[in-house]
C-alpha positions as CSV (number, residue, x, y, z in Angstrom):
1,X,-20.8,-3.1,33.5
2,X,-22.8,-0.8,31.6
3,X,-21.7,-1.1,27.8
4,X,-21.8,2.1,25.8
5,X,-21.4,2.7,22.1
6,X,-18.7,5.4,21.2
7,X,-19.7,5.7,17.7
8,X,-19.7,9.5,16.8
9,X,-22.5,8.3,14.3
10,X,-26.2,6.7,14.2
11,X,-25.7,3.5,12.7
12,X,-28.7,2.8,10.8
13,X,-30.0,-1.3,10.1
14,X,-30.4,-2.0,6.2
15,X,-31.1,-5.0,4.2
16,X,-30.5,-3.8,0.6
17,X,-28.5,-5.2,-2.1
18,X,-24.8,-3.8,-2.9
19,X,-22.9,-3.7,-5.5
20,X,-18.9,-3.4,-4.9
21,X,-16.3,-2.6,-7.6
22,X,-13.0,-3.7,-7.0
23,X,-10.6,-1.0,-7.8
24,X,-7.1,-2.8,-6.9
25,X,-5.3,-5.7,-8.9
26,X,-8.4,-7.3,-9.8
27,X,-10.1,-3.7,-11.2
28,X,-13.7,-3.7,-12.2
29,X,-14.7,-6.9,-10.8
30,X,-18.0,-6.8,-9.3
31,X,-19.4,-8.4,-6.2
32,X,-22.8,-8.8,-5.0
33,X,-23.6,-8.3,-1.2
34,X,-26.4,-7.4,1.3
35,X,-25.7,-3.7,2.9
36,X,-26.3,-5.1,6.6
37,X,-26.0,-1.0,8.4
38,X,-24.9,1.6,7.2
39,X,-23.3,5.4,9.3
40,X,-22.1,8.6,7.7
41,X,-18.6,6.9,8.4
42,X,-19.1,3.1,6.8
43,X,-21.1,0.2,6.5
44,X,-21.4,-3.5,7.3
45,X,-21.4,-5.3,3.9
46,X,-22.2,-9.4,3.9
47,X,-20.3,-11.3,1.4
48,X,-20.1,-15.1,0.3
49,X,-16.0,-14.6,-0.4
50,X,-13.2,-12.6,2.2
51,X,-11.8,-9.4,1.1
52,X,-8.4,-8.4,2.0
53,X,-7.8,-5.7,4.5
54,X,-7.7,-1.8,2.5
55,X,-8.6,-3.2,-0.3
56,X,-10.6,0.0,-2.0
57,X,-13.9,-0.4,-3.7
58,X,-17.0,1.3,-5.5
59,X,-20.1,0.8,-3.3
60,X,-23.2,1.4,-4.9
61,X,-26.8,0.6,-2.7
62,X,-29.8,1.6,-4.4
63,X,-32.5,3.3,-2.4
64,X,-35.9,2.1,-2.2
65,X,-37.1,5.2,-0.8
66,X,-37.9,7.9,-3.2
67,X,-36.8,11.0,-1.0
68,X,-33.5,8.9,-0.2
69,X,-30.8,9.2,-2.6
70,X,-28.9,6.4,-3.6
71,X,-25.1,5.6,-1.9
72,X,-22.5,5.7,-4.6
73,X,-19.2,6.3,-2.5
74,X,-15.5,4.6,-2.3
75,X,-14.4,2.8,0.4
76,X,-11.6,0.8,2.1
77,X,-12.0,-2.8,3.7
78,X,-11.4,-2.6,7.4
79,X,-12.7,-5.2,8.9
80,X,-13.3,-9.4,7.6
81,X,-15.2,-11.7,9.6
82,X,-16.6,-14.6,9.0
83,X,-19.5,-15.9,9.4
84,X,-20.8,-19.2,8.4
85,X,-19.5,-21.2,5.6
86,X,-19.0,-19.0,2.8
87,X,-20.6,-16.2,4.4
88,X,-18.4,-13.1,5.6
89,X,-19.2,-9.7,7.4
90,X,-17.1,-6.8,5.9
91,X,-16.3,-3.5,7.8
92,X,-16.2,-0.7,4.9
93,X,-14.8,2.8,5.5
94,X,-15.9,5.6,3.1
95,X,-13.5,7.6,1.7
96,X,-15.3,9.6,-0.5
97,X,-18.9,9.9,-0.9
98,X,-20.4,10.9,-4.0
């Protein structure tokens, strides 16, 4: 059987550092990831903790490409996986984009 992707959106591979912001019960915390792929919709974040399903963040990714602007957008956590030991795959919805 022939798979087929039914993504709406081009998802784009990445390796860039991320910074998250918590914005729940634990406000202003910051986390430090790897952006993993990124789409107009979300992005793949990897993480060495679990985050809770909807919890809503500040994503910030730096570009390293001058005529690319950097990411700054909110999003919700929609998907936790793990990985290895300590390492976790987090599905991000944006929200808003900035």
């Amino acid at each position: 059987m022939l798979y087929e992707d039914k993504r709406n959106f081009f998802r784009m591979m990445v390796n860039a550092q991320a910074l998250l912001v918590l914005l729940d019960s634990e406000s202003g915390r910051e986390i430090d990831g790897v952006c993993r792929d990124l789409s107009a919709t979300g992005m793949s974040v990897e993480l060495d903790e679990p985050l809770e399903m909807n919890t809503e963040l500040k994503v910030k990714v730096d570009s390293t490409n001058n005529g690319v602007p950097s990411l700054d957008a909110i999003a919700k956590v929609i998907r936790c996986t793990g990985l290895e030991a300590q390492e976790y795959l987090i599905g991000l919805e944006f929200i808003e984009v900035n």
